[in-house]
C-alpha positions as CSV (number, residue, x, y, z in Angstrom):
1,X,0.0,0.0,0.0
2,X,2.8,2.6,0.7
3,X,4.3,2.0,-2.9
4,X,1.1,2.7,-4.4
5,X,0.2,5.7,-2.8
6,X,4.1,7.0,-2.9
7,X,4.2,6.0,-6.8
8,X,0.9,8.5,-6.8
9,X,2.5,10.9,-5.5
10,X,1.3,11.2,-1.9
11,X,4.5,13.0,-0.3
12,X,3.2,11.4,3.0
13,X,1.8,8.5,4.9
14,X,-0.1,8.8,8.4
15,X,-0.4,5.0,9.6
16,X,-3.4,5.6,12.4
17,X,-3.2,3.5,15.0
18,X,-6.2,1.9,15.0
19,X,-4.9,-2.0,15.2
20,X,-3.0,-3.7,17.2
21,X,-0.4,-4.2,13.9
22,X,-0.5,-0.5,13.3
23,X,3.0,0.3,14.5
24,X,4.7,-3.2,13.3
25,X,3.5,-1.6,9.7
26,X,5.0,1.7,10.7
27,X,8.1,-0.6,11.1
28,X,7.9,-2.9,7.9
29,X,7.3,0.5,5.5
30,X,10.0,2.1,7.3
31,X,12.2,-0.7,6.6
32,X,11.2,-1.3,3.4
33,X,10.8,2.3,1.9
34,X,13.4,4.3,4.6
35,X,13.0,7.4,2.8
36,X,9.9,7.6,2.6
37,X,8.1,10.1,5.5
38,X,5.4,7.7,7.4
39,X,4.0,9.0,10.4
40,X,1.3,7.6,13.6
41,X,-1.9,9.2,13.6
42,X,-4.6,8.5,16.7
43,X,-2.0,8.4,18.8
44,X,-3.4,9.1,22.2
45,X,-1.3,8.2,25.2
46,X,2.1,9.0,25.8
47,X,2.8,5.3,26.1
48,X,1.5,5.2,22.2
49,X,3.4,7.5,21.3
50,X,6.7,5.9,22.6
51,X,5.5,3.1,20.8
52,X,5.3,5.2,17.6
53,X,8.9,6.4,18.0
54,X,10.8,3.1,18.8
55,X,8.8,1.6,15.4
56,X,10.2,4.5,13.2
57,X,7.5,7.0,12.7
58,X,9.2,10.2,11.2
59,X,5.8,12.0,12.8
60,X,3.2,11.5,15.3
61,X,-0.7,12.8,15.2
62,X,-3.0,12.8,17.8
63,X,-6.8,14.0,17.3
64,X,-6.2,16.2,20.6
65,X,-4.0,17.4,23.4
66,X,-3.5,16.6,26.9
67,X,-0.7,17.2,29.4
68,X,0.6,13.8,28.9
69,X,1.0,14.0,24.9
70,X,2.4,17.5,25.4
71,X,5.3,16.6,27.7
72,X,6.3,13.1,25.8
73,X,6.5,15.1,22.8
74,X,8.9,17.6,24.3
75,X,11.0,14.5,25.5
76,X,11.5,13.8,21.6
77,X,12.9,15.4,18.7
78,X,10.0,13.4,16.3
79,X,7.5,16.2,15.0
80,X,4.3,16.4,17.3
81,X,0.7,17.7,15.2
82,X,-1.3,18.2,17.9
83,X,-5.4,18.1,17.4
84,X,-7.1,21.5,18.0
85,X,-11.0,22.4,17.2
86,X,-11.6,25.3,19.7
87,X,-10.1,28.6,20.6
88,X,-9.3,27.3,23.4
89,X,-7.3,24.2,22.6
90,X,-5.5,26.2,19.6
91,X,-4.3,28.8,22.3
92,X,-2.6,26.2,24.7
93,X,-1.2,24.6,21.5
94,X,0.0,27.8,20.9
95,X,1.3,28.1,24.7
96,X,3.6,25.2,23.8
97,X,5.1,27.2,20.8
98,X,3.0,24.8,18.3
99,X,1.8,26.8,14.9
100,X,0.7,23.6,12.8
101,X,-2.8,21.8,14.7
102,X,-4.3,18.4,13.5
103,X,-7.9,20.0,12.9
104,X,-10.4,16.7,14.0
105,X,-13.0,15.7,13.3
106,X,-12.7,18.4,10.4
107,X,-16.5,18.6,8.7
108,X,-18.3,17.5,12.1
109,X,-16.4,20.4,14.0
110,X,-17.9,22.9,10.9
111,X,-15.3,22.3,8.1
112,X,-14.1,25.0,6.3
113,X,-15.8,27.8,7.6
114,X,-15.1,27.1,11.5
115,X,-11.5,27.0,9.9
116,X,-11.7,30.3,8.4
117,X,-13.0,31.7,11.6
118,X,-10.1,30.3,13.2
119,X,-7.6,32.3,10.7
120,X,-8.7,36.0,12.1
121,X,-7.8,35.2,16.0
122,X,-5.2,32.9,15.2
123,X,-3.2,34.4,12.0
124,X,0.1,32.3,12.5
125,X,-1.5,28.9,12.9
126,X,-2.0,26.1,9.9
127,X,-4.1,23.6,10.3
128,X,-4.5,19.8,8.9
129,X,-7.9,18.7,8.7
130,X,-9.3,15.3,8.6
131,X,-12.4,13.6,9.7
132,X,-14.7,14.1,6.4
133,X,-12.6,15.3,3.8
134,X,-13.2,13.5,0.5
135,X,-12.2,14.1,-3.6
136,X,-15.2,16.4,-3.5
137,X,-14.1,18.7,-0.9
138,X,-10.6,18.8,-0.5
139,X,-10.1,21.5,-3.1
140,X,-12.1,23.7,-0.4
141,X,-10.1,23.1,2.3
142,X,-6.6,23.1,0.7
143,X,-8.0,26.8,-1.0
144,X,-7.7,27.9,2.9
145,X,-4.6,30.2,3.8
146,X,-4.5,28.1,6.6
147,X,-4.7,24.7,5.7
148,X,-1.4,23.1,5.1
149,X,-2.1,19.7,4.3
150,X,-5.4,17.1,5.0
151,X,-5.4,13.8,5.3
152,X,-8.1,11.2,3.8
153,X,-9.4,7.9,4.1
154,X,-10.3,7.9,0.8
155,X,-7.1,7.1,-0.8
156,X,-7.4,3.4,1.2
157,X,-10.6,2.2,1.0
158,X,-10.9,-0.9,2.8
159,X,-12.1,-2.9,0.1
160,X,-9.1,-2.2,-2.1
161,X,-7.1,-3.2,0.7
162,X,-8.3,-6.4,1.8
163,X,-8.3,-7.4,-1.7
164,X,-4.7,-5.8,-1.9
165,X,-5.9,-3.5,-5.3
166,X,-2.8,-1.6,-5.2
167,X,-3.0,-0.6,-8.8
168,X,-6.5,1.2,-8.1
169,X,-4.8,2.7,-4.3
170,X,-1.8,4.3,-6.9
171,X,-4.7,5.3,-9.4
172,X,-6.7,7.2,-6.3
173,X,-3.4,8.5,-5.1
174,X,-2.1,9.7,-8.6
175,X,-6.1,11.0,-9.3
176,X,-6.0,12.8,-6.3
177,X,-2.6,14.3,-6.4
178,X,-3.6,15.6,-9.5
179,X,-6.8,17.5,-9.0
180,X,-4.9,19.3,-6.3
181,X,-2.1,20.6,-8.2
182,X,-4.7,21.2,-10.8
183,X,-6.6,23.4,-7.9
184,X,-3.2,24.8,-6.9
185,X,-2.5,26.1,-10.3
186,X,-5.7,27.3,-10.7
187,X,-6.4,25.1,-13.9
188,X,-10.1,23.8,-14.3
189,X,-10.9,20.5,-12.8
């Protein structure tokens, strides 16, 4: 799966960890592909994110904040994105000298206009949403001055996993890839 969606073009991998093989995968792609940049998303525990580290993520991503996560990331040099939704959570974030917030669950917490509300209080903070992004909206989001990246289930639909379809995972990947730097570019799509 990480050659197909790194042949199309997707710069990098979150590996969520979701199952109890999440972080041996985080291992095996690491070993496999070492240059590649594959990272631990859901990571909620400081525990899980040690975890994350000793199996070779090059990043960790946790859908929120707490003391815990805050002070096992400072004990590493392996970049922390932090979840934020509220003015509230982005200011401790910001406490903490973080300027780049996981924005979870993205279109259940308003999408992109609670992020474009977020951009007047908080001018110096990007955000990457997921939780509900698709093909469909994904050119809204990534239009946002403050949006950075997003991340999507989309590209690794469960069927085409299971059946290991790694020739239609590239073809999402490489589809996808493409209608953003179509958006970027300002093209049609």
């Amino acid at each position: 799966v990480a050659n197909a969606l790194l042949q199309g073009g997707v710069s990098a991998l979150e590996i969520t960890l979701r199952t109890p093989v999440a972080c041996e995968a985080i291992s095996a792609m690491k070993s496999a592909l070492p240059h590649a940049v594959i990272g631990a998303g859901t990571v909620s525990s400081g525990e899980a994110y040690e975890t994350a580290v000793q199996s070779g993520a090059d990043f960790i991503v946790s859908p929120g904040a707490t003391d815990q996560l805050f002070n096992t990331a400072a004990a590493h040099t392996v970049p922390f994105l932090p979840g934020a939704v509220t003015g509230s959570e982005v200011l401790r974030a910001m406490e903490l000298g973080y300027a780049t917030l996981k924005f979870f669950p993205a279109e259940a917490a308003g999408g992109p206009s609670t992020l474009q509300a977020l951009s007047g209080p908080f001018p110096g903070i990007n955000f990457m949403p997921t939780g509900g992004v698709t093909p469909h909206n994904v050119s809204t989001y990534l239009q946002l001055r403050n949006v950075c990246a997003v991340g999507g289930s989309w590209l690794t639909p469960r069927e085409l996993l299971m059946d290991q379809q790694w020739e239609a995972v590239y073809q999402l990947a490489a589809d996808t890839v493409t209608q953003v730097t179509q958006m970027i570019r300002g093209e049609p799509q």
